[in-house]
C-alpha positions in Angstrom: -0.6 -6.8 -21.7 -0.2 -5.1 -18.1 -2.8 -5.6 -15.7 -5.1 -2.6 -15.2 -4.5 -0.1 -12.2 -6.7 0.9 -10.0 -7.5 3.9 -11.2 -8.5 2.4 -14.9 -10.9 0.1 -13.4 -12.7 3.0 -11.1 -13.5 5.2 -13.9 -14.4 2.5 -16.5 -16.6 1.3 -13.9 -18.0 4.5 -12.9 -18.4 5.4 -16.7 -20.5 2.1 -17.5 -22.9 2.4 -14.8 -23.1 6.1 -15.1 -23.5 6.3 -19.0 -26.0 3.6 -18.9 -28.3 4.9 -16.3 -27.9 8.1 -18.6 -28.7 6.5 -22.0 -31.7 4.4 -20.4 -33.5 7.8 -18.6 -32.9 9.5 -22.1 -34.1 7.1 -24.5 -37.0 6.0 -22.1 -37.0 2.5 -23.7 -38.2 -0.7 -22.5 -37.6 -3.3 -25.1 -35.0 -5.8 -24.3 -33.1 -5.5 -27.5 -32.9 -1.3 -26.5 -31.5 -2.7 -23.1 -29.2 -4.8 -24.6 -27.8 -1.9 -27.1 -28.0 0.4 -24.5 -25.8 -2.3 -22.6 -23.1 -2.7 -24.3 -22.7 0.8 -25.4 -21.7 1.7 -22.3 -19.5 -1.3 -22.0 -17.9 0.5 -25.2 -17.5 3.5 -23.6 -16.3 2.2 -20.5 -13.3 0.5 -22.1 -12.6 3.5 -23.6 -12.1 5.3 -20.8 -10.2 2.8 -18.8 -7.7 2.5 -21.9 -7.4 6.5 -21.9 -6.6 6.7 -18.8 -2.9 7.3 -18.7 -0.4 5.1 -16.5 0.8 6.1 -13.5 4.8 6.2 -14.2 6.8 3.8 -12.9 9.7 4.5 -10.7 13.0 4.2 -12.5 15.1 2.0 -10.8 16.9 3.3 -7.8 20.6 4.6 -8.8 23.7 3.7 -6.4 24.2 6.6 -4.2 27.1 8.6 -5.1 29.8 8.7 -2.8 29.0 12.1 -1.3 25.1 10.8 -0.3 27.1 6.9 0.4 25.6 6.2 4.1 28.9 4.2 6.5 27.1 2.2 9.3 28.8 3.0 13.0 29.7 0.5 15.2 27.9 1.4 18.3 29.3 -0.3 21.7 27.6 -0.2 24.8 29.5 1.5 28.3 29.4 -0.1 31.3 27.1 2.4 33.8 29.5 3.7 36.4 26.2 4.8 38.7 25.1 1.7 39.7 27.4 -1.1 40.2 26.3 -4.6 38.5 25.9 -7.2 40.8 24.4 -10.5 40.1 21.3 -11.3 42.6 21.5 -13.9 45.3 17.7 -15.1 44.4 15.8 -15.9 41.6 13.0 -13.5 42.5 15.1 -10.9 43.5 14.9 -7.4 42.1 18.2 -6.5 40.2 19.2 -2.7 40.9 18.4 -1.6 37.4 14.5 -2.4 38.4 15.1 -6.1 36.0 14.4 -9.1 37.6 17.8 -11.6 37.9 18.8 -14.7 35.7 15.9 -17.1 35.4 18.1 -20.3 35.4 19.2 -22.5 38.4 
């Protein structure tokens, strides 16, 4: 059996404790066994309406794409900067022209 959405356990929640609030202001009892009656009618009708409510339907599974909607990866290669030259900095600490700091090795 599948498990129950979301949306099956918010309204069979919401119909038991709305239907049995209802049935106990109507009926105005106070005997136990009237509780318990009252009780698990509501249950009753709570399962009801959690079993009625219909499934949300599942996704079919996702088709290859055809070969008009078939997605080609580019290679994407990076170009040298011909603004500022690259030159490696004499210090550690030393502020690289592209505003990066140098090599953190020795």
């Amino acid at each position: 059996m599948p498990r129950p959405t979301a949306a099956q356990l918010a309204y069979g929640s919401a119909t038991v404790i709305f239907s049995t609030l209802a049935m106990l202001l109507l009926s105005q009892t106070s005997s136990g066994l009237g509780v318990a009656v009252i009780a698990l009618a509501a249950l009753g009708l709570g399962l009801l309406v959690a079993l009625t409510v219909p499934l949300s339907k599942s996704r079919p599974a996702a088709a290859p794409p055809s070969a008009a909607e078939e997605r080609v990866p580019v290679r994407r290669t990076t170009v040298p900067s011909a603004a500022a030259p690259q030159t490696t900095p004499t210090s550690v600490y030393e502020v690289a022209p592209s505003g990066t700091r140098g090599p953190a090795g020795p």
